[in-house]
C-alpha positions as a Markdown table, in Angstrom:
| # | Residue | x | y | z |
|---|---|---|---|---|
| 1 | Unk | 105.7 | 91.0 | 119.5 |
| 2 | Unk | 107.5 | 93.5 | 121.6 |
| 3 | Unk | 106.0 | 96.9 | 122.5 |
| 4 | Unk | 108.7 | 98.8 | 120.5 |
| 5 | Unk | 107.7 | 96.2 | 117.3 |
| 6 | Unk | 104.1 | 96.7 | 117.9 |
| 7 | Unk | 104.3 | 100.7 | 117.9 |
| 8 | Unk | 106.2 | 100.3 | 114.4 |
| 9 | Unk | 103.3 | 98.4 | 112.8 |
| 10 | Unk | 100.7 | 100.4 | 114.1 |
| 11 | Unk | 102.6 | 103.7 | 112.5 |
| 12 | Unk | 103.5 | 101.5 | 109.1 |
| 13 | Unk | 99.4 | 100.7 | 109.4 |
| 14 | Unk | 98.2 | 104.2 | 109.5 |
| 15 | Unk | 100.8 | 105.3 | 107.2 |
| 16 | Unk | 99.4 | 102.5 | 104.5 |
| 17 | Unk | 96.2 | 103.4 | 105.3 |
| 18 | Unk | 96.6 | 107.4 | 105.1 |
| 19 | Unk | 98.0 | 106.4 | 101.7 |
| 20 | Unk | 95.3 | 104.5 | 100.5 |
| 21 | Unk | 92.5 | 107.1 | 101.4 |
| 22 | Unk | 94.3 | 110.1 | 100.1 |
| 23 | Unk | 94.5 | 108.1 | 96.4 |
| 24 | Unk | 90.9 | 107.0 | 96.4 |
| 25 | Unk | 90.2 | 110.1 | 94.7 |
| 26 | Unk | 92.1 | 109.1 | 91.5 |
| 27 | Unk | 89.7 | 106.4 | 91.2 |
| 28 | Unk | 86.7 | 108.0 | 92.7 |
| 29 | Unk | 87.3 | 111.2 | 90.0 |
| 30 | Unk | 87.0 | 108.5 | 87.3 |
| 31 | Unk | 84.2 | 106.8 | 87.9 |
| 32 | Unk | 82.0 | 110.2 | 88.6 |
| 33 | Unk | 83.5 | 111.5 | 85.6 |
| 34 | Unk | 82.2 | 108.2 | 83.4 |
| 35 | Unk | 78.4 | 108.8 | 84.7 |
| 36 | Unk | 78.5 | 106.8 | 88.2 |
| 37 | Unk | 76.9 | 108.3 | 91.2 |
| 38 | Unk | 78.0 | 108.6 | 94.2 |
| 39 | Unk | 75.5 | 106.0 | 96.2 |
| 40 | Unk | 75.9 | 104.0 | 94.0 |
| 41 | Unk | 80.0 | 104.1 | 94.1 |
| 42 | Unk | 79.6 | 103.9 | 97.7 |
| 43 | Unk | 77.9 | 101.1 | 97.7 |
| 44 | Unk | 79.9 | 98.7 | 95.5 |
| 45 | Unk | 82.5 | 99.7 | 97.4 |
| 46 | Unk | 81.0 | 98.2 | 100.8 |
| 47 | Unk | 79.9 | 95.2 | 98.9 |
| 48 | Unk | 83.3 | 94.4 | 97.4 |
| 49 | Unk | 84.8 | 94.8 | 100.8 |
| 50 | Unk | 82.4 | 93.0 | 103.2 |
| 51 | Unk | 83.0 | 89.9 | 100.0 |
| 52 | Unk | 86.6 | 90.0 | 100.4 |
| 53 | Unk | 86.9 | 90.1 | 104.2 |
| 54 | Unk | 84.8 | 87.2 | 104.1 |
| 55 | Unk | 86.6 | 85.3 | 101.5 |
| 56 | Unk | 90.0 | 86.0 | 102.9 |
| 57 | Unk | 89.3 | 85.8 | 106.7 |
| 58 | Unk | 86.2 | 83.5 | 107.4 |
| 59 | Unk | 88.3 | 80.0 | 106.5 |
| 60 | Unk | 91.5 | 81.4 | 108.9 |
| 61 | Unk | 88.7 | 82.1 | 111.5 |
| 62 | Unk | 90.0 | 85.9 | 112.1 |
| 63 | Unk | 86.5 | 86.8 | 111.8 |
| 64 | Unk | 85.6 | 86.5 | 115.5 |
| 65 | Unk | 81.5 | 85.9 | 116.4 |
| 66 | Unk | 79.9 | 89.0 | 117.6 |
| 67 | Unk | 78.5 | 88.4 | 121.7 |
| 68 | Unk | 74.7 | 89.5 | 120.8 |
| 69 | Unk | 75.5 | 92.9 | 123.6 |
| 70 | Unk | 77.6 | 94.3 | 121.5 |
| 71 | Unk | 75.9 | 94.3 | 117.7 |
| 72 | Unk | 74.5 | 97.3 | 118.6 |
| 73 | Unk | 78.1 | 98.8 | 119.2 |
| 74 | Unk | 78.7 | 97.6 | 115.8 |
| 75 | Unk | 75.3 | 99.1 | 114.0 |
| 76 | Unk | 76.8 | 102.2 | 115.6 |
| 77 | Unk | 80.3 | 102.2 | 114.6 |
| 78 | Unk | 78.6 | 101.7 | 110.4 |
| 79 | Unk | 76.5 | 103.9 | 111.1 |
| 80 | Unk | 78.6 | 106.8 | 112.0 |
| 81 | Unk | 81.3 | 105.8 | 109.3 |
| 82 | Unk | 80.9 | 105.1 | 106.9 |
| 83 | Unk | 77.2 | 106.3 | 106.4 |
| 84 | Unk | 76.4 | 109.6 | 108.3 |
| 85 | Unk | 79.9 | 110.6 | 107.3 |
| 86 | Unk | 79.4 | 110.4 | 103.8 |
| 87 | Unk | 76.2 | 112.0 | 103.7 |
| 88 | Unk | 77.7 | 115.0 | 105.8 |
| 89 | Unk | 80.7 | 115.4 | 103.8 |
| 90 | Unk | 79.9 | 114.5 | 100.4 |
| 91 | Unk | 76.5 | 116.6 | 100.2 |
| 92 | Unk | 77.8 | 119.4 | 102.2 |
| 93 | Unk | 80.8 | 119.9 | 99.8 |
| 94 | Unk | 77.9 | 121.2 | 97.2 |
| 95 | Unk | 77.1 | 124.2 | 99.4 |
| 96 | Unk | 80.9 | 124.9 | 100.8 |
| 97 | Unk | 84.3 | 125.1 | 99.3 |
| 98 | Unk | 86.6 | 122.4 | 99.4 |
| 99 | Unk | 88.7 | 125.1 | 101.6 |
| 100 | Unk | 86.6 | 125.3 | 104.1 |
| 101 | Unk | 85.0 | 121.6 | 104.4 |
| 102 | Unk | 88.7 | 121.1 | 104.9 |
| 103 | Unk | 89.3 | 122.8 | 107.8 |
| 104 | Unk | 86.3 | 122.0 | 109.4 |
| 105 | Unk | 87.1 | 118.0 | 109.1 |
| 106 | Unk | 90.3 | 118.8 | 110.2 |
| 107 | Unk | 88.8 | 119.5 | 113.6 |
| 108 | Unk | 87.8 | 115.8 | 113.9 |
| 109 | Unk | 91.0 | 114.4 | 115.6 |
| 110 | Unk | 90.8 | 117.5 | 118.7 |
| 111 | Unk | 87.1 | 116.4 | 118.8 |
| 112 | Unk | 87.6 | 112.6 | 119.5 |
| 113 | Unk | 90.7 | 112.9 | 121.3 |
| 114 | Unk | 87.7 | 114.5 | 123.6 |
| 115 | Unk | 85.2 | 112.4 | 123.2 |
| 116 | Unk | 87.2 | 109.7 | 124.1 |
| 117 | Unk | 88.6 | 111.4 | 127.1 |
| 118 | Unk | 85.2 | 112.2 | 128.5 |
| 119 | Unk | 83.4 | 108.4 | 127.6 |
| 120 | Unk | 86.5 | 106.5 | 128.9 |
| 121 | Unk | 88.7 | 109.0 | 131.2 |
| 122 | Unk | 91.5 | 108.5 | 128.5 |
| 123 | Unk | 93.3 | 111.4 | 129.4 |
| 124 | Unk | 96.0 | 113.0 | 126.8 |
| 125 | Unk | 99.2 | 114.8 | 126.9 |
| 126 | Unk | 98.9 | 118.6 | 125.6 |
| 127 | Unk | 101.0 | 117.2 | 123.2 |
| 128 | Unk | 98.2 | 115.7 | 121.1 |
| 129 | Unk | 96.4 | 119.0 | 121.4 |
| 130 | Unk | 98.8 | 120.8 | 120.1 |
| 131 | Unk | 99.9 | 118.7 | 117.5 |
| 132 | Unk | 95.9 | 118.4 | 116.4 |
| 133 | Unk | 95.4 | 122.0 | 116.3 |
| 134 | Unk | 98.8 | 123.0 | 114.3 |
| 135 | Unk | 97.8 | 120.5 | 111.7 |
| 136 | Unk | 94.5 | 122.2 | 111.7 |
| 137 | Unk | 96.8 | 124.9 | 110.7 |
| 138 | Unk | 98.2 | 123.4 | 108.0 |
| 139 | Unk | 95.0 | 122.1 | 106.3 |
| 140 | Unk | 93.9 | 125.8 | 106.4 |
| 141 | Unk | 97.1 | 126.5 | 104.6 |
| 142 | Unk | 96.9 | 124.4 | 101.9 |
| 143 | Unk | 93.5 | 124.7 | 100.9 |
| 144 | Unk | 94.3 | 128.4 | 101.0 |
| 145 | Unk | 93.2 | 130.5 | 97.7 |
| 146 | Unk | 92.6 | 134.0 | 98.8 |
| 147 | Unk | 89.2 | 133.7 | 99.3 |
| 148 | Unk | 87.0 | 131.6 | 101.4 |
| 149 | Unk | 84.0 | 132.5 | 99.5 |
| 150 | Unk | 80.1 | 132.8 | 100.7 |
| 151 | Unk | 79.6 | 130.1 | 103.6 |
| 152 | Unk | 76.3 | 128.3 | 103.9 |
| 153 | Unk | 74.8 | 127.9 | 107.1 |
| 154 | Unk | 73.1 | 124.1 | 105.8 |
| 155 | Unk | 77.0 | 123.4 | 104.0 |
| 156 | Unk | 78.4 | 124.0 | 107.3 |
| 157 | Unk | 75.5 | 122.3 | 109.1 |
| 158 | Unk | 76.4 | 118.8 | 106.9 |
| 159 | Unk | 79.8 | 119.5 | 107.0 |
| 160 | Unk | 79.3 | 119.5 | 111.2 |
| 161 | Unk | 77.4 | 116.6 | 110.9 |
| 162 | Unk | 80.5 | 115.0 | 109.1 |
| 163 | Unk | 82.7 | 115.9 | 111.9 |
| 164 | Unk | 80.4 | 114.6 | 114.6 |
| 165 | Unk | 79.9 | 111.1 | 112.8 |
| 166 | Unk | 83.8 | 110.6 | 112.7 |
| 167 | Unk | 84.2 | 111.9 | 116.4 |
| 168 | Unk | 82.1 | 109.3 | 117.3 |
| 169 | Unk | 82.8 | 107.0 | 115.0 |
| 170 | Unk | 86.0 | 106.6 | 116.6 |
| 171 | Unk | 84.3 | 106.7 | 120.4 |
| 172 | Unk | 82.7 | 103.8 | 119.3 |
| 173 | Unk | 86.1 | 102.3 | 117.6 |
| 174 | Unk | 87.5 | 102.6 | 121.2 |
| 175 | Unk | 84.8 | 100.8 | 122.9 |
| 176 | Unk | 84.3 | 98.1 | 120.3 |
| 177 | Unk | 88.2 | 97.5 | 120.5 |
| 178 | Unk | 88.3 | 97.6 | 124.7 |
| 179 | Unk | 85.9 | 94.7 | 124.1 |
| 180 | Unk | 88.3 | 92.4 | 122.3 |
| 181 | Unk | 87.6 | 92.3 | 118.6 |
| 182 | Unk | 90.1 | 92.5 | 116.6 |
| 183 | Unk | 90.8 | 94.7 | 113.4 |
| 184 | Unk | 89.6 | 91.8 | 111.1 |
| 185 | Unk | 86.4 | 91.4 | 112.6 |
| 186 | Unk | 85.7 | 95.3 | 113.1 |
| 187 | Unk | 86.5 | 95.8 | 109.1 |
| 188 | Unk | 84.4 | 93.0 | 108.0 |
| 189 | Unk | 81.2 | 93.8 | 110.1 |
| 190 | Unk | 81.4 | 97.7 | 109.8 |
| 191 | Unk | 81.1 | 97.0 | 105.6 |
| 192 | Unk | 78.5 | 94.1 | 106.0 |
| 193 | Unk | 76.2 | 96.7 | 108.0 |
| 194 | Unk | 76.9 | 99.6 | 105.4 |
| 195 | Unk | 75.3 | 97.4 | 102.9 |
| 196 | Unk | 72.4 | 97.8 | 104.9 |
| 197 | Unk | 72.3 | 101.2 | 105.5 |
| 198 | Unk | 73.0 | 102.0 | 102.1 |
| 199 | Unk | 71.0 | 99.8 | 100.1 |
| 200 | Unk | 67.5 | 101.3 | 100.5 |
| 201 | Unk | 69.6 | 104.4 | 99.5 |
| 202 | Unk | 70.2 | 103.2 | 96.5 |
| 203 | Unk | 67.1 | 101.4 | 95.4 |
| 204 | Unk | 65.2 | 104.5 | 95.9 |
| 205 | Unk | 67.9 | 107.0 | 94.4 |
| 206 | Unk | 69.9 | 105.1 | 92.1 |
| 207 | Unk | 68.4 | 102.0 | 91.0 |
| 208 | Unk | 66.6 | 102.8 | 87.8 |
| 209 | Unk | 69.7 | 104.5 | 86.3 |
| 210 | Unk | 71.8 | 101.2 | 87.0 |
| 211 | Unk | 71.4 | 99.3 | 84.2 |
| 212 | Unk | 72.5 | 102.3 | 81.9 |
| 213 | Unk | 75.7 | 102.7 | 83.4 |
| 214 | Unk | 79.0 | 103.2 | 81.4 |
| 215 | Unk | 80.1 | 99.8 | 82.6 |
| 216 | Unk | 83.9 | 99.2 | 81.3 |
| 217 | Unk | 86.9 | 97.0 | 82.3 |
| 218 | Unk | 88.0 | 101.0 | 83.4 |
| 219 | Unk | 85.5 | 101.1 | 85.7 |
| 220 | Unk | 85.5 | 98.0 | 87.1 |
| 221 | Unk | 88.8 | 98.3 | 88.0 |
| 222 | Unk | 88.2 | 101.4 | 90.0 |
| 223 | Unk | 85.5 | 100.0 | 91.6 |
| 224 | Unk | 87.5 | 97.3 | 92.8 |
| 225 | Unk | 90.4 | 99.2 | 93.8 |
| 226 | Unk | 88.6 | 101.1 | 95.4 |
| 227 | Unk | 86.4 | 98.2 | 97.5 |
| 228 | Unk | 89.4 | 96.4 | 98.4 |
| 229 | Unk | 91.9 | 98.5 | 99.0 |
| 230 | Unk | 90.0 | 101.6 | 100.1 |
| 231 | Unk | 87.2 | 100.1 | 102.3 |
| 232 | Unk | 89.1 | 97.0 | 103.2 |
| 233 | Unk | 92.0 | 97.1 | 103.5 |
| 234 | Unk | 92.6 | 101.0 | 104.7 |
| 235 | Unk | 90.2 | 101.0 | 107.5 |
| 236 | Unk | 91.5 | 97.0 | 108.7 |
| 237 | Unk | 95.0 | 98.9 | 108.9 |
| 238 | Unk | 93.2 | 101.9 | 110.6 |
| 239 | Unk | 91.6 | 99.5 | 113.3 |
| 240 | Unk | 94.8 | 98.1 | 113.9 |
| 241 | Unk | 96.8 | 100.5 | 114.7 |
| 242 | Unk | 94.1 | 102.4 | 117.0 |
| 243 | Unk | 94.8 | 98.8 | 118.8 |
| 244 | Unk | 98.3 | 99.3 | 119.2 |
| 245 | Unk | 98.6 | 103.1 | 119.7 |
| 246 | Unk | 95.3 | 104.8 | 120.4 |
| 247 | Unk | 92.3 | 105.8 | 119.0 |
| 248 | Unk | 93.2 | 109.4 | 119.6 |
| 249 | Unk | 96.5 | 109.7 | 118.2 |
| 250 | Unk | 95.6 | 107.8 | 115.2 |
| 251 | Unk | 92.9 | 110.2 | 114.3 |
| 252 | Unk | 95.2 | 112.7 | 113.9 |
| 253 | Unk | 97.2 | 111.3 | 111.6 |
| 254 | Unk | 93.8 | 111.5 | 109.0 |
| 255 | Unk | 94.5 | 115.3 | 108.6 |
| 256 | Unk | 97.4 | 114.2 | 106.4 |
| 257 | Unk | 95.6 | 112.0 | 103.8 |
| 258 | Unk | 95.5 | 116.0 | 101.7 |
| 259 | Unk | 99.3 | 115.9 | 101.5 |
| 260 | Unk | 99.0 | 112.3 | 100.0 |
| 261 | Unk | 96.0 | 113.8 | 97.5 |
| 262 | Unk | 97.6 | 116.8 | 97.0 |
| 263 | Unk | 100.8 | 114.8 | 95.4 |
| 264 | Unk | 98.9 | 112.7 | 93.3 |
| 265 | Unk | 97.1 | 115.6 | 92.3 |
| 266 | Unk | 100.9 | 117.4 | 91.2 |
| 267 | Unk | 102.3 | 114.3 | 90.0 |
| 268 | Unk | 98.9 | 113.8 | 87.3 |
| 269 | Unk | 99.3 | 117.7 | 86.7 |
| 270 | Unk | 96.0 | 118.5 | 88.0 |
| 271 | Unk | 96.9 | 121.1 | 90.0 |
| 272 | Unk | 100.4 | 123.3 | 91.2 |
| 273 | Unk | 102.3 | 122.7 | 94.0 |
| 274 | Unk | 102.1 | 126.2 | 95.2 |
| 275 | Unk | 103.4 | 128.0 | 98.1 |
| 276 | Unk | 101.2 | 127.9 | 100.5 |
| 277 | Unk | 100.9 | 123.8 | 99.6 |
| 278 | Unk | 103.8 | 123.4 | 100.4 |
| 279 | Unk | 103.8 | 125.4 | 103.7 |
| 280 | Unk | 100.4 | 123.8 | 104.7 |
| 281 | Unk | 102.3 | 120.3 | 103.9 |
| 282 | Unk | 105.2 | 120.9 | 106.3 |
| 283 | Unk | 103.2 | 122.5 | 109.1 |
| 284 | Unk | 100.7 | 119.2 | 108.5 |
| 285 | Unk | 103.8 | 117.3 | 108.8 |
| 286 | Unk | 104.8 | 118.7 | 111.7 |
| 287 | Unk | 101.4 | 118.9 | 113.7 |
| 288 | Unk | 101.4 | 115.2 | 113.4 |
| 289 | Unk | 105.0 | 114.5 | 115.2 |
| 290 | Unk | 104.5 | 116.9 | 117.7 |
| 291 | Unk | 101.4 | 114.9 | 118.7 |
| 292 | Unk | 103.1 | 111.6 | 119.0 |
| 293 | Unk | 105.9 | 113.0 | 121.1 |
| 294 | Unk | 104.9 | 111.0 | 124.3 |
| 295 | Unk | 104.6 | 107.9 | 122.5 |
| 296 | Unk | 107.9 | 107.9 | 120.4 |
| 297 | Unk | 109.4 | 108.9 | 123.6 |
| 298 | Unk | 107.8 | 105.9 | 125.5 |
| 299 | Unk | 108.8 | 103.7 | 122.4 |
| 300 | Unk | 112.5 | 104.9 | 123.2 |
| 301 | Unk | 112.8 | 104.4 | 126.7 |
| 302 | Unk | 111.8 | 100.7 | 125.8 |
């Protein structure tokens, strides 16, 4: 496949992806409004995914065999995301507004274009910058309400935490992929080592309130929607494209999975497309071309 070819998948991946994690919320909403808990959510999700990588990828041999150096790169890439994401971001949205846990993950793509920069001398156009930071813009836009409210010093310290895990998480991404693995193999071990992480999490927390669960055809639906398409499927397409483009400019492409929620959220009349929505959407929007310029340009020339 031609350069030119390879830079449309990788944009067609991420936008798939973008898509996919922006609706997980339909299907997460559900299931914590039936009575499921979030660990436990979680959890299912990684199992369902690590099942189906292995089902659809071990008999075409995509699943390549980890070299025993680099499991610990691996151990590293589950435990920064999914695990000490999650914690960070879905614990620290109890002590700070959506509005401002927003913008703070919004800073995540200037961070690891950074990071990256500074572990592998992957130097970036200003480009990237500034497309990173007016999308920063726009999340701040459209989680706009008038009022940030009271901020809490141990919200802000998880919702830190959150950032840092992803910054690194793609670091890690970027090393894991220099080493030859492909997206297949990177999906399918980063969900088999969330089980680990995650499962004494559940048996202590969750386990007892298992068995009493609202368990419906609903339910497992969403749960398998969200396994498969959500954990699987979004983060193989993720992988793949920070193959083909960069780690960096994929990243920032993540502060546009609100506009795809924000839709959803219109279209199920959950909430008004409002002014400043819309404005934070187009300023999103455009954040996330200006900091591709260099590489359409490069995709041009070719």
């Amino acid at each position: 496949m031609g350069k030119n070819n390879l830079h449309i998948a990788g944009y067609t991946a991420i936008l798939i992806a973008v898509v996919l994690w922006g609706a997980s919320f339909v299907w997460t909403k559900a299931l914590l409004g039936s009575g499921f808990t979030v660990m436990t959510i979680v959890l299912l999700r990684v199992v369902i995914a690590s099942a189906v990588m292995f089902l659809l990828f071990k008999p075409t041999k995509k699943i390549q065999k980890l070299k025993p150096q680099d499991l610990k790169w691996f151990f590293l890439l589950a435990l920064f995301e999914p695990f000490l994401y999650f914690v960070g971001e879905s614990y620290g949205l109890q002590y700070v507004s959506p509005s401002v846990a927003s913008a703070v993950i919004a800073l995540v793509p200037i961070a690891t274009a950074e990071s990256v920069n500074i572990f592998y001398k992957q130097k970036h156009g200003m480009e990237l910058y500034a497309g990173a930071l007016i999308s920063v813009a726009g999340i701040v836009l459209m989680s706009f309400t008038g009022a940030v409210g009271e901020v809490s010093l141990k919200g802000m310290a998880l919702m830190l935490l959150a950032v840092f895990s992803a910054t690194m998480y793609g670091t890690v991404l970027q090393k894991i992929l220099n080493r030859g693995y492909n997206a297949v193999t990177v999906t399918t071990w980063q969900n088999v080592i969330a089980v680990i992480y995650y499962l004494p999490c559940f048996l202590i927390l969750d386990l007892r309130s298992f068995a009493s669960l609202p368990w419906s055809f609903a339910a497992v639906g969403d749960i398998l929607i969200l396994g498969i398409l959500c954990s699987a499927a979004a983060f193989a397409l993720y992988s793949y494209s920070a193959s083909v483009i960069s780690v960096a400019k994929v990243c920032v492409f993540t502060n546009a999975i609100p506009i795809v929620t924000v839709f959803i959220s219109v279209l199920m009349h959950m909430e008004i497309l409002s002014f400043y929505k819309v404005l934070g959407i187009l300023v999103v929007v455009l954040g996330v071309i200006i900091s591709q310029i260099k590489t359409i340009s490069n995709k041009n020339e070719s």
